[in-house]
MIKE-810160 format. One record per residue: x, y, z of N, C-alpha, C in turn; residue number from 1. Coordinates in nm, 2 decimals, decimal comma. Atoms other than C-alpha are relative to their C-alpha. Example, Ala and Ser with C-alpha at 12.3 -4.5 7.8 and 13.67 -1.06 7.14 Angstrom:
% MIKE-810160
<<0,09 -0,12 0,00> <1,23 -0,45 0,78> <0,09 0,12 0,00> 1>
<<-0,09 -0,11 0,00> <1,37 -0,11 0,71> <-0,08 0,11 0,08> 2>
% end
This chain:
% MIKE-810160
<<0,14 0,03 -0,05> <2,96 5,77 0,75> <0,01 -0,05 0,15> 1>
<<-0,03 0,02 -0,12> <3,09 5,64 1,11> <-0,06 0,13 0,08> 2>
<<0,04 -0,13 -0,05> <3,08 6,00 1,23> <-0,14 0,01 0,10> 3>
<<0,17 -0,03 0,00> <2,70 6,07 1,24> <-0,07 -0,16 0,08> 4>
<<0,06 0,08 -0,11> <2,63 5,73 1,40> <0,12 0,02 0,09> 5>
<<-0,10 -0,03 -0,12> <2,94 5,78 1,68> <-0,09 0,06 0,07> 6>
<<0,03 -0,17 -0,05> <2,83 6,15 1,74> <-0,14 -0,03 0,10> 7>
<<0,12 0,06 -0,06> <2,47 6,03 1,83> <-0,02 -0,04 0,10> 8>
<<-0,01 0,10 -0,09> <2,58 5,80 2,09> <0,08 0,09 0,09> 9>
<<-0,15 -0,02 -0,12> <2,92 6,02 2,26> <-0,12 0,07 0,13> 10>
<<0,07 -0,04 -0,13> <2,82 6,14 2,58> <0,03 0,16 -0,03> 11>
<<0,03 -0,10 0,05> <2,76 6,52 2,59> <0,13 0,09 0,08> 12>
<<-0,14 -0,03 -0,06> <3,10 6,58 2,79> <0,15 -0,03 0,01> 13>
<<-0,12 0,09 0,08> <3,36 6,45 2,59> <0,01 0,13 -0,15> 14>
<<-0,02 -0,11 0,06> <3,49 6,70 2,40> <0,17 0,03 -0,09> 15>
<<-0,14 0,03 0,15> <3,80 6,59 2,18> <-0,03 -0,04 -0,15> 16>
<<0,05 0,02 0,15> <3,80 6,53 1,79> <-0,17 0,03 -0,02> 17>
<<0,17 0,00 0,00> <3,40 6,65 1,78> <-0,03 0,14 -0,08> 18>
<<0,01 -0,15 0,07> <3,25 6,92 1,58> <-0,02 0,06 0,11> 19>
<<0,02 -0,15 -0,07> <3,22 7,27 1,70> <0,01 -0,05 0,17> 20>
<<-0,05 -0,02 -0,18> <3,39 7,16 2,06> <0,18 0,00 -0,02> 21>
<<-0,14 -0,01 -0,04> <3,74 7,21 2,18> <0,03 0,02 0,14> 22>
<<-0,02 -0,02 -0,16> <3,96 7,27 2,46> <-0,01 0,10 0,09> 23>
<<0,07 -0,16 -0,06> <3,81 7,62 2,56> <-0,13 -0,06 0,08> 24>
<<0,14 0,06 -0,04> <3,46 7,39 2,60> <0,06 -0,07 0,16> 25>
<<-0,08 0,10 -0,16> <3,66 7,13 2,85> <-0,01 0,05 0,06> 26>
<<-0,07 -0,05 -0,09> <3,81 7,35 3,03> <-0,11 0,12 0,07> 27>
<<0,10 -0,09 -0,03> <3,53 7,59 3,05> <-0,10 -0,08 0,11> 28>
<<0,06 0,10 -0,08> <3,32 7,28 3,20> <0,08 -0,03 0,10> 29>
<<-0,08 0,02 -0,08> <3,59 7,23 3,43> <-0,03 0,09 0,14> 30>
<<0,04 -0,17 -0,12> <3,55 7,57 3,61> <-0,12 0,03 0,06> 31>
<<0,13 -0,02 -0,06> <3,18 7,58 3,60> <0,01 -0,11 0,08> 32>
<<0,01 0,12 -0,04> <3,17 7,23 3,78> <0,07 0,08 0,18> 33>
<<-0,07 -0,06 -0,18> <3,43 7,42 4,09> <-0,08 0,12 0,06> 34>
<<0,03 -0,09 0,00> <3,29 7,74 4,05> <-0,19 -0,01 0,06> 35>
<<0,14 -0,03 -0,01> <2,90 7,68 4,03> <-0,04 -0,11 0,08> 36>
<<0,07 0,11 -0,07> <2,84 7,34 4,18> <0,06 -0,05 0,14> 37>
<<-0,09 0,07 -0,15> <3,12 7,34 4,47> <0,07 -0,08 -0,02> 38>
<<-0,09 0,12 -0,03> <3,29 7,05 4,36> <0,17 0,02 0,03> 39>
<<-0,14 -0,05 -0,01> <3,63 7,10 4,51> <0,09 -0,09 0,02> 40>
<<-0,07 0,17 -0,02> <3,77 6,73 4,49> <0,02 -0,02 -0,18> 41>
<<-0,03 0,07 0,18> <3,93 6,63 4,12> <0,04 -0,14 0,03> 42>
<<-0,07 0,13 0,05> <3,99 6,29 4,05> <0,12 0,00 -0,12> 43>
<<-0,05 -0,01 0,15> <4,28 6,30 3,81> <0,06 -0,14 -0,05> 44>
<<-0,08 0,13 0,03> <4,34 6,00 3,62> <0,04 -0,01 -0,17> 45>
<<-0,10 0,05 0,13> <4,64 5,91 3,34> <-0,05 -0,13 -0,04> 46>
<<0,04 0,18 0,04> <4,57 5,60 3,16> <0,12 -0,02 -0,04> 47>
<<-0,18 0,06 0,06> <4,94 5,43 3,09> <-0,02 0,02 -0,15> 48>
<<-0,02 0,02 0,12> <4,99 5,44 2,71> <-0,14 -0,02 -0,08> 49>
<<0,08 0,01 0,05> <4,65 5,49 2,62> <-0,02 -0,06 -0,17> 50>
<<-0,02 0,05 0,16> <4,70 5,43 2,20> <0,04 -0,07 0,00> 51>
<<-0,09 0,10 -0,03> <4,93 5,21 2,28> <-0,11 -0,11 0,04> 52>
<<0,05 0,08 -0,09> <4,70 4,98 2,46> <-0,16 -0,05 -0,03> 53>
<<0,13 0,04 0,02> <4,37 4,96 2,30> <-0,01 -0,12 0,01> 54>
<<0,05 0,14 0,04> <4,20 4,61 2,28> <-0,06 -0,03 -0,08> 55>
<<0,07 -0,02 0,07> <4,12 4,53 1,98> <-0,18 -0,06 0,01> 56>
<<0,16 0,13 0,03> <3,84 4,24 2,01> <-0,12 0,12 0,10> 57>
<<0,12 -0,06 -0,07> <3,69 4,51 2,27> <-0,06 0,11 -0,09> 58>
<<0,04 -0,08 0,09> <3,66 4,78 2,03> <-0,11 -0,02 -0,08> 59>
<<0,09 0,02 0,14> <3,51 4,63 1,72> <-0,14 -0,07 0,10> 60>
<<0,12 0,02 -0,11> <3,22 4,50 2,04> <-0,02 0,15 -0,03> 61>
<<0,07 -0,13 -0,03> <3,19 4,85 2,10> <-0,04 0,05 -0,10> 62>
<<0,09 -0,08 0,10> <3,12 4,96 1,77> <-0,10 -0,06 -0,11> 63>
<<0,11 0,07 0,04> <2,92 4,68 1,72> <-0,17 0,08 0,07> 64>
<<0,10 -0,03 -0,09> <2,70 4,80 2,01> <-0,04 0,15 -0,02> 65>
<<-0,01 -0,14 0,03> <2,73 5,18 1,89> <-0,13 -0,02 -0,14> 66>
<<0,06 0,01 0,16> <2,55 5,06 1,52> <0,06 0,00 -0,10> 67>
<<-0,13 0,02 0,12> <2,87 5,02 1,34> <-0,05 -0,16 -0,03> 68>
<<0,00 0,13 0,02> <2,71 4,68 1,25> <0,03 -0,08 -0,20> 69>
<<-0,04 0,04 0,11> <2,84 4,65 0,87> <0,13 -0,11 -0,03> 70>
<<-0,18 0,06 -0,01> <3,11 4,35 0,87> <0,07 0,03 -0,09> 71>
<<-0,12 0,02 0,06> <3,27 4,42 0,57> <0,08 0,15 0,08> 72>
<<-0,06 -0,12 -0,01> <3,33 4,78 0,72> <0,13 -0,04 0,17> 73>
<<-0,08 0,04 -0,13> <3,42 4,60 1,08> <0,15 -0,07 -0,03> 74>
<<-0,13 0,07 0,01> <3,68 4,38 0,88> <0,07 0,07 -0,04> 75>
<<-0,08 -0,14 0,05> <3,84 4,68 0,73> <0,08 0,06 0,10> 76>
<<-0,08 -0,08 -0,11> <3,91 4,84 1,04> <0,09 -0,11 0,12> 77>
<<-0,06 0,17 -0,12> <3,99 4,49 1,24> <0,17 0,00 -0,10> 78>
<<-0,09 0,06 0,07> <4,25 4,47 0,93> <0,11 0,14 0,02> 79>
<<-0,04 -0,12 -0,03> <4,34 4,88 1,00> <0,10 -0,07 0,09> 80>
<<-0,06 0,00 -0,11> <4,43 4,81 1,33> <0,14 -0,11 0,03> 81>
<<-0,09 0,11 0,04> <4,63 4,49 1,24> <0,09 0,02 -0,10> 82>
<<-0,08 -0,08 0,15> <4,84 4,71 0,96> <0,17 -0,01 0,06> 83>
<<-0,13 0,04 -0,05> <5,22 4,58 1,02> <0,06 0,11 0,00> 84>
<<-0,10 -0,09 -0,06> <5,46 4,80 1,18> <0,13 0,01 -0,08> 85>
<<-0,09 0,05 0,00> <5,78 4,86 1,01> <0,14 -0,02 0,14> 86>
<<-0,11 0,03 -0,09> <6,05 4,73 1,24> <-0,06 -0,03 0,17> 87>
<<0,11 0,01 -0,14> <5,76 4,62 1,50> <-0,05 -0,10 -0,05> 88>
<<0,06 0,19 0,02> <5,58 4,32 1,33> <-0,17 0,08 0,01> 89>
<<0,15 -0,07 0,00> <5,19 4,32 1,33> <-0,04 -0,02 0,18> 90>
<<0,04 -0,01 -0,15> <5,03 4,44 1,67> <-0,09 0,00 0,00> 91>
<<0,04 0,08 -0,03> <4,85 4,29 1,86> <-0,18 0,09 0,13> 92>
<<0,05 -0,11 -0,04> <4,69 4,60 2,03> <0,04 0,14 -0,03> 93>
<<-0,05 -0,13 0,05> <4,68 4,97 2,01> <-0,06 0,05 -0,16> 94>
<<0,04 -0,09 0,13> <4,57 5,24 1,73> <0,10 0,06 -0,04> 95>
<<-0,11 -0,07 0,06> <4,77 5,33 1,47> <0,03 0,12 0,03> 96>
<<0,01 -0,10 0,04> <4,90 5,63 1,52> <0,01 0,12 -0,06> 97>
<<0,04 -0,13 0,07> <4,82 5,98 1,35> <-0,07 -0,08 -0,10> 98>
<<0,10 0,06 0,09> <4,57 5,74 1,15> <-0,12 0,09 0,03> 99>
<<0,18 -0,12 -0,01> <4,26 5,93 1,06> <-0,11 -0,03 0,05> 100>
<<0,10 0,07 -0,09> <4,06 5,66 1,22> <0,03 0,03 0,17> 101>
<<-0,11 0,03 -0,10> <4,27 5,69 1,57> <-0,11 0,12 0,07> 102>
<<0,05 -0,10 -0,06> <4,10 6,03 1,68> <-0,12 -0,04 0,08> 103>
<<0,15 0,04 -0,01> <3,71 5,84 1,64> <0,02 -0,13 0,10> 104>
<<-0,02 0,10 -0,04> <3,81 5,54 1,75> <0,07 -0,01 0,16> 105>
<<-0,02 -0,01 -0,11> <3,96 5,64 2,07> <-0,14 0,08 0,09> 106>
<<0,09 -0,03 -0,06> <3,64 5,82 2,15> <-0,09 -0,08 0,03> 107>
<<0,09 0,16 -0,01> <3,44 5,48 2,10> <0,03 -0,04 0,11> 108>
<<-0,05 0,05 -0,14> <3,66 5,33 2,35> <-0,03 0,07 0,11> 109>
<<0,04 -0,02 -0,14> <3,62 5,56 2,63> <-0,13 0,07 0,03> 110>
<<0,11 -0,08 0,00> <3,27 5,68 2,54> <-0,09 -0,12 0,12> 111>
<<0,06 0,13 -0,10> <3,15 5,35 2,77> <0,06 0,05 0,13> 112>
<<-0,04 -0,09 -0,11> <3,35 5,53 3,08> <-0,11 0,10 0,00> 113>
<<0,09 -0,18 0,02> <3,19 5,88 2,98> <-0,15 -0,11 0,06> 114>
<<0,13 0,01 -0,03> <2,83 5,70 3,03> <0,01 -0,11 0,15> 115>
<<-0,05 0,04 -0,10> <2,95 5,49 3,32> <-0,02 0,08 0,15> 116>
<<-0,02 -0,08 -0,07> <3,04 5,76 3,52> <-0,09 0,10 0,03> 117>
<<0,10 -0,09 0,01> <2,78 5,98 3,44> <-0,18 -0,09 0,07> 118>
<<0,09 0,09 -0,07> <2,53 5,69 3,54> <-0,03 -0,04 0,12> 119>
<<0,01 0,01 -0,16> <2,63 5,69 3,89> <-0,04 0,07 0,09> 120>
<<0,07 -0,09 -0,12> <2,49 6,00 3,99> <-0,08 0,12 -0,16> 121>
<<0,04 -0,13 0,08> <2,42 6,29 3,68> <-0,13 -0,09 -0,04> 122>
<<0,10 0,01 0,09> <2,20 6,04 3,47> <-0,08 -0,11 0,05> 123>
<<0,09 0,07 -0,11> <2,06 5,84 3,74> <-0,13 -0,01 -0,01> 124>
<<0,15 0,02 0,01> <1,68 5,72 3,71> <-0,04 -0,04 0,15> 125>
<<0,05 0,03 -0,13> <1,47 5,74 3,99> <-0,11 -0,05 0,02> 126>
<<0,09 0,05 0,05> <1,20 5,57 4,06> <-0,14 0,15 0,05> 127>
<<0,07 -0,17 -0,11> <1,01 5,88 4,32> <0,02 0,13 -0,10> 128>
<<0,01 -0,15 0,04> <0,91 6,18 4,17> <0,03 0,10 0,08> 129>
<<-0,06 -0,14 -0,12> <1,08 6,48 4,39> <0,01 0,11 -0,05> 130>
<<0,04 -0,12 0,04> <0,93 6,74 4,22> <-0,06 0,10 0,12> 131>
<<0,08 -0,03 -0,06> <0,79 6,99 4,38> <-0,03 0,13 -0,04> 132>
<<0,05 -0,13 0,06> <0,59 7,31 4,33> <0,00 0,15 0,06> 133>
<<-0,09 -0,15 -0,03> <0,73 7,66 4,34> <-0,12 0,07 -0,07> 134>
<<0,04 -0,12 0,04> <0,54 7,99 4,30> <0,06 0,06 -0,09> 135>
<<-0,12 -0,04 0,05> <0,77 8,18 4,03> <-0,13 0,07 -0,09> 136>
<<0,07 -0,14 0,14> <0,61 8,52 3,84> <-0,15 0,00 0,01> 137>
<<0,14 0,03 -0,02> <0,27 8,43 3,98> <-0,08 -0,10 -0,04> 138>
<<0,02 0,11 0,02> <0,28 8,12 3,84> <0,02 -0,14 0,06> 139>
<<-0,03 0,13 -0,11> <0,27 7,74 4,00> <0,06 -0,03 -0,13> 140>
<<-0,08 0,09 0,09> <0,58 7,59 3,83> <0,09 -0,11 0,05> 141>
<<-0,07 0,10 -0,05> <0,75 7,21 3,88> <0,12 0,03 0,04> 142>
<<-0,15 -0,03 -0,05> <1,11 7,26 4,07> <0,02 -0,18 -0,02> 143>
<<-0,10 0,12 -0,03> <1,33 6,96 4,00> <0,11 -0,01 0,07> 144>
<<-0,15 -0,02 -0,04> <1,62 7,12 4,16> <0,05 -0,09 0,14> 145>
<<0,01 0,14 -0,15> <1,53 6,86 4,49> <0,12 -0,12 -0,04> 146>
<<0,02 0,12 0,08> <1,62 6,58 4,27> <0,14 -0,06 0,09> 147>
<<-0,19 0,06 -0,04> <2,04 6,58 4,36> <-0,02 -0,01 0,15> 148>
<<0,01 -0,01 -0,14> <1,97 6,68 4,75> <-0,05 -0,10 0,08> 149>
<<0,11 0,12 -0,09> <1,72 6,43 4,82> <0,09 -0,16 -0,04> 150>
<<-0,10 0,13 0,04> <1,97 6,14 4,64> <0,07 -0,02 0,09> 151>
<<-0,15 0,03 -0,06> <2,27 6,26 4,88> <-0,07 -0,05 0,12> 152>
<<0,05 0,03 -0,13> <2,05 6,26 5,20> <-0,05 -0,19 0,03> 153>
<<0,05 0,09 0,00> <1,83 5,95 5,11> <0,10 -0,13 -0,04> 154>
<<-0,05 0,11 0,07> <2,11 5,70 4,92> <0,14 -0,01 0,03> 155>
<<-0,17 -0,03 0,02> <2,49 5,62 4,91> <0,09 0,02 -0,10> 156>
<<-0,07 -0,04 0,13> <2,54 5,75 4,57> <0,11 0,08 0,06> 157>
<<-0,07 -0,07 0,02> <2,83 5,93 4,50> <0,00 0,12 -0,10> 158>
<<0,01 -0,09 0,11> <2,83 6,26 4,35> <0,12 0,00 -0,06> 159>
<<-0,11 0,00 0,09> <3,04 6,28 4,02> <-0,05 0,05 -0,12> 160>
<<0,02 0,03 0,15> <3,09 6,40 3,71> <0,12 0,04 -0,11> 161>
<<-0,12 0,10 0,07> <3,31 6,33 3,43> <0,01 0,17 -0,10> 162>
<<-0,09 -0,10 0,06> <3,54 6,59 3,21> <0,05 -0,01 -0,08> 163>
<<-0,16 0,09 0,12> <3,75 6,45 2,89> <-0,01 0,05 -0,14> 164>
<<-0,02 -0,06 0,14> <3,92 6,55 2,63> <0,14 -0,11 -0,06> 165>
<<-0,13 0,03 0,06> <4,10 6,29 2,47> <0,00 -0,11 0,15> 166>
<<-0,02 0,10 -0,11> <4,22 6,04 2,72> <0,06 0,02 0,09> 167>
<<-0,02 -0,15 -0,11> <4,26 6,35 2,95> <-0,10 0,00 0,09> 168>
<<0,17 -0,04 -0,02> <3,95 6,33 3,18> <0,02 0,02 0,17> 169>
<<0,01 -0,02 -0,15> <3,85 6,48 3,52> <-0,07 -0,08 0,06> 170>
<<0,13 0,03 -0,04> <3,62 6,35 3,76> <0,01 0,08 0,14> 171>
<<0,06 -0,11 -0,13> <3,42 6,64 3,98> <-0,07 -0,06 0,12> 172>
<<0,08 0,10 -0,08> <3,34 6,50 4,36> <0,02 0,13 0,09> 173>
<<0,04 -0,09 -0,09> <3,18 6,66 4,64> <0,14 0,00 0,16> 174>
<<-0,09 0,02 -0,13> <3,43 6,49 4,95> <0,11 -0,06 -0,07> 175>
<<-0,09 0,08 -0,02> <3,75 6,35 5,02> <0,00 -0,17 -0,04> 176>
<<0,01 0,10 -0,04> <3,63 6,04 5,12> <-0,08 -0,09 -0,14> 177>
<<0,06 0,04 0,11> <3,40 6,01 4,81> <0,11 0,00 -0,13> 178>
<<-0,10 -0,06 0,03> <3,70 6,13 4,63> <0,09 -0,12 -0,04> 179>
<<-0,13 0,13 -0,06> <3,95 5,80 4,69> <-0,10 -0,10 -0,03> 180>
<<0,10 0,14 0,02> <3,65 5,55 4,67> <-0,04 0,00 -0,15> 181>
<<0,03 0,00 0,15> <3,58 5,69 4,27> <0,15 -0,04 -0,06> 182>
<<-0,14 0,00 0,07> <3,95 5,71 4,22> <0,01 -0,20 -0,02> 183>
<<-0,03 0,19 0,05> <3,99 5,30 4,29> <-0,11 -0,07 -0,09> 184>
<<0,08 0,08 0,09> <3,63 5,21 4,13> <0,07 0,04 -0,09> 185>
<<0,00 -0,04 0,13> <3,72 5,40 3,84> <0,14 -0,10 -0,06> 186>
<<-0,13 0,10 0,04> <4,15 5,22 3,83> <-0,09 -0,13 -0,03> 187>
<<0,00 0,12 -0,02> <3,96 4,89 3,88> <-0,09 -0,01 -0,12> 188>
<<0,14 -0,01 0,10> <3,65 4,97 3,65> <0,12 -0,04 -0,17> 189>
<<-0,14 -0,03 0,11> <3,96 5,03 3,35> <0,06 -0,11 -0,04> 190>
<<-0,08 0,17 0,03> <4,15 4,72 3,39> <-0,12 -0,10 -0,03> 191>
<<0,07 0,07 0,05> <3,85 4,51 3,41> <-0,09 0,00 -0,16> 192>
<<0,08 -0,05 0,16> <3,62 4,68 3,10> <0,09 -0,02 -0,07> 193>
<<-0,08 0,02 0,05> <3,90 4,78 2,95> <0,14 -0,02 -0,04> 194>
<<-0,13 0,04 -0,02> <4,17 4,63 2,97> <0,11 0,14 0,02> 195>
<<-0,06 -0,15 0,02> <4,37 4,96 3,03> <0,03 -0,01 0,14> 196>
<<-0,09 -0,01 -0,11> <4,61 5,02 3,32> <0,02 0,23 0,00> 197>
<<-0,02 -0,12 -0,02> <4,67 5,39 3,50> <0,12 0,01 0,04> 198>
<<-0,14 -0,07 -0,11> <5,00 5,57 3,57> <0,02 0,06 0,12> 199>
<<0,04 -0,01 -0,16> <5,05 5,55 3,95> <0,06 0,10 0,01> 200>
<<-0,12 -0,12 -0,05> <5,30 5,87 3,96> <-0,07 0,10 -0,05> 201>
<<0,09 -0,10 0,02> <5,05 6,10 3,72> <-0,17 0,03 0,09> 202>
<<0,14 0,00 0,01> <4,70 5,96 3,85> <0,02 0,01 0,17> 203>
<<0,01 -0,04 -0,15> <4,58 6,13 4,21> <-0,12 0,08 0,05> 204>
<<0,07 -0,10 -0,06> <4,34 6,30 4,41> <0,04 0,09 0,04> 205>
<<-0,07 -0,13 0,00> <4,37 6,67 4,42> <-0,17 0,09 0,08> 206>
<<0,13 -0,09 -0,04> <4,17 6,91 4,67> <0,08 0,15 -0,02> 207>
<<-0,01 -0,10 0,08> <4,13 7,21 4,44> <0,04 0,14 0,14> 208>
<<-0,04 -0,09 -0,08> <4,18 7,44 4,77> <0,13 0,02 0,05> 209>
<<-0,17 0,00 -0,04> <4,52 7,32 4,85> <0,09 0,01 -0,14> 210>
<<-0,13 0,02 0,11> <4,70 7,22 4,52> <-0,07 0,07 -0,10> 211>
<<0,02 0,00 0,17> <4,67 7,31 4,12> <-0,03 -0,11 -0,03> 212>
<<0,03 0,13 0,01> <4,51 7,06 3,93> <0,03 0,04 -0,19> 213>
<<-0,03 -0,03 0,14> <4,63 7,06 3,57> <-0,06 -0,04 -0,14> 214>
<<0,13 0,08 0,06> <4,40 7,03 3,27> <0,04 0,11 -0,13> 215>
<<-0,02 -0,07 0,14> <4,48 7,12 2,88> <0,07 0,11 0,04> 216>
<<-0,13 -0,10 0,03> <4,79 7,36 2,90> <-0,08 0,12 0,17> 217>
<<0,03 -0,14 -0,11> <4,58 7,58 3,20> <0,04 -0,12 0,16> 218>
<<-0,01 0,03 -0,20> <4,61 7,50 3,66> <-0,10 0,08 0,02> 219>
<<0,10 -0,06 -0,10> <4,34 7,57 3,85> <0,03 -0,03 0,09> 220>
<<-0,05 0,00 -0,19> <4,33 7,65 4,24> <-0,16 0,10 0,03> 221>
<<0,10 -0,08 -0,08> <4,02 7,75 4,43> <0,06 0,04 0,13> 222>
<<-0,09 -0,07 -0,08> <4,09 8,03 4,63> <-0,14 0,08 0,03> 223>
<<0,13 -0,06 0,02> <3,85 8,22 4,86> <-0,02 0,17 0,00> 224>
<<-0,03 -0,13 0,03> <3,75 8,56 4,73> <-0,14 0,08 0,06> 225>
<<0,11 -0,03 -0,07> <3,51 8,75 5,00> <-0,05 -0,10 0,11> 226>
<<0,08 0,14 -0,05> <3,26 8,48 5,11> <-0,04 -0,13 -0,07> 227>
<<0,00 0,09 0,08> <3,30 8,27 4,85> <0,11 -0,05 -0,06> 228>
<<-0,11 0,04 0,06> <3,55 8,05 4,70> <-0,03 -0,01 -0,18> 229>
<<0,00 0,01 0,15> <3,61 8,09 4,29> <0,12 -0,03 -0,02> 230>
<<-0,11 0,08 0,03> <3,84 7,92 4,11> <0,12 0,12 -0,09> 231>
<<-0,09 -0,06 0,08> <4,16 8,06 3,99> <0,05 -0,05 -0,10> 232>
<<-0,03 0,09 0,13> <4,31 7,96 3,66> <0,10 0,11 -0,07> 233>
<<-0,09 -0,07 0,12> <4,67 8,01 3,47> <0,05 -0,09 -0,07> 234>
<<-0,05 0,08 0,03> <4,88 7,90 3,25> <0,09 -0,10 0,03> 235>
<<-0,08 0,08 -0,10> <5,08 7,59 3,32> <0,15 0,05 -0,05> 236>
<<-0,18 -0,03 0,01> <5,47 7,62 3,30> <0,02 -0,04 -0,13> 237>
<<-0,03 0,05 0,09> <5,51 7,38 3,01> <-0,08 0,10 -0,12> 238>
<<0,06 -0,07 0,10> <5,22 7,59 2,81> <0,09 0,14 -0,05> 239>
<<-0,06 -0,15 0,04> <5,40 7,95 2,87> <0,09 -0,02 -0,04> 240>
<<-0,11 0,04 0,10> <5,74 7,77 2,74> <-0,01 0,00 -0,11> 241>
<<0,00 0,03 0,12> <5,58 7,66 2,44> <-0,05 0,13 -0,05> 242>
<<0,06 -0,13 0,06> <5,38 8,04 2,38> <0,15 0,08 -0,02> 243>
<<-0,13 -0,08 0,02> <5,73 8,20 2,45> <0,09 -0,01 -0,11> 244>
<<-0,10 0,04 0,11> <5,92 7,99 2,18> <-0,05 0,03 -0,13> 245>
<<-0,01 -0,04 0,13> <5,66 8,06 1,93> <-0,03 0,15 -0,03> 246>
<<0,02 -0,14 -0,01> <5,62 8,42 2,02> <0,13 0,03 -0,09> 247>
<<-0,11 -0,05 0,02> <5,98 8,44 1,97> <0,06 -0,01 -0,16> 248>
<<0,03 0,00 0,13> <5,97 8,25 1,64> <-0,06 0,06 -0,07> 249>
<<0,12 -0,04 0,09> <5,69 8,47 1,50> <0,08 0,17 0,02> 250>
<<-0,14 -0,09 0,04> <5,95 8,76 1,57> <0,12 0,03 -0,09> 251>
<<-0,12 -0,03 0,11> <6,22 8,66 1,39> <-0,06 0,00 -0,13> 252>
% end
C-alpha cells in the first residue's frame, strides 16, 4: 500500500522502479531534451555510495511528508533499516540492500531533488500572465509558448531540467556558465538536505558537442547534421562487452 501513495507524489521524470517506465523512457527523455529543446550542457552528477549513505531520521521525515503517516508502519521500516548486518553490527545509515523496500525507498529520498530542480525553472509559478493570442485554423487560440523566453530575458533563472533513473540523474542547461553554477548548487543542495556527498572523479560538466556524456549503458554526442545539430547515440564500451558475453553464452 506505500506504492499508490509514493507514485502520486514522484515527480513525472524519475523513471526507476515505477510502473510502465524504464530505461528506454530515461534515455528517450534524454535525447528529446538535446534534440528538441537545444540543451547542449549536461550536468552529470555521481552521488558517493548512494545506498550506502542514506539518512535514516531524513527518510522516515520524508515519508512522513509524502503521507506515509501510519507509525506503526514507520516503526517497521525505522526497525528495517536498523536490521543487523552479519559481520557489520547494526547501521547506522544506508538501505539494505536487494531489500524489496530499497528500490521505493530510494525514490522517496531523491524525489525532494526531482521537485527541487524542476522548481527552478520547468514548474515555476509566475505571477504575470504571458499569454498571448495566436490565430491558428481561423481560430483565436492562447499561446503559452512565451512563458520560458520571457523568464530568460526578464529574470536570472536558470534553465534546467532534471533526468533520473535510479541515483543516475542528468541535469539539461542552456550555457556553460549556467552549467557550473547548477553543478555546485546542486553538490551543496545534497550535502546540506541530504546529507549525501558526490564523487569528484565521476561528477562533471559535459558540453554534449565536444565530449560523450554517458547515461544507462548508451553515449551521446551532438553532432551537426546539415543546419542543425542532432544528437548521436551508441552503445557504451562496457554495455557491448556485456551484449558480447551473453551473445556468446546464448551460443554455446
Amino acid at each position: 500500500m506505500l506504492e499508490p501513495i509514493c507514485e502520486a507524489k514522484f515527480h513525472n521524470h524519475s523513471y526507476n522502479f515505477r510502473p510502465n517506465r524504464g530505461t528506454l523512457h530515461a534515455y528517450s527523455r534524454a535525447v528529446t531534451l538535446a534534440n528538441i529543446n537545444k540543451l547542449h550542457y549536461v550536468v552529470d552528477i555521481d552521488i558517493k555510495g548512494f545506498f550506502d549513505n542514506v539518512n535514516h531520521g531524513k527518510l522516515l521525515k520524508q515519508m512522513w511528508s509524502m503521507g506515509i503517516q501510519d507509525k506503526k508502519v514507520l516503526s517497521i521500516i525505522s526497525k528495517l533499516l536498523k536490521a543487523e548486518i552479519v559481520g557489520v553490527g547494526t547501521p547506522n545509515k544506508g538501505t539494505p540492500q536487494g531489500g524489496i523496500l530499497s528500490p521505493l525507498l530510494s525514490n522517496i529520498v531523491l524525489n525532494e531533488l526531482d521537485w527541487w530542480i524542476s522548481n527552478q525553472w520547468e514548474m515555476f509559478e509566475i505571477q504575470k500572465n504571458y499569454e498571448r493570442k495566436r490565430i491558428i485554423g481561423g481560430k483565436v487560440r492562447l499561446d503559452r509558448s512565451v512563458k520560458y523566453s520571457t523568464l530568460k530575458r526578464a529574470t536570472s533563472l536558470k534553465e534546467m531540467f532534471i533526468v533520473r533513473y535510479a541515483d543516475d540523474f542528468k541535469i539539461f542547461c542552456r550555457d556553460h556558465k549556467s552549467a557550473f553554477k547548477i553543478f555546485e548548487g546542486v553538490k551543496k543542495w545534497l550535502k546540506e538536505r541530504l546529507h549525501l556527498d558526490i564523487s569528484k572523479e565521476k561528477s562533471k560538466v559535459i558540453n554534449l558537442r565536444k565530449n560523450f556524456s554517458e547515461f544507462l549503458g548508451f553515449k551521446m554526442k551532438v553532432a551537426r547534421n546539415k543546419k542543425k545539430h542532432t544528437v548521436k547515440s551508441f552503445m557504451t564500451n562496457k554495455a557491448k562487452k556485456n551484449a558480447s558475453s551473453k551473445i556468446k553464452e546464448n551460443i554455446k
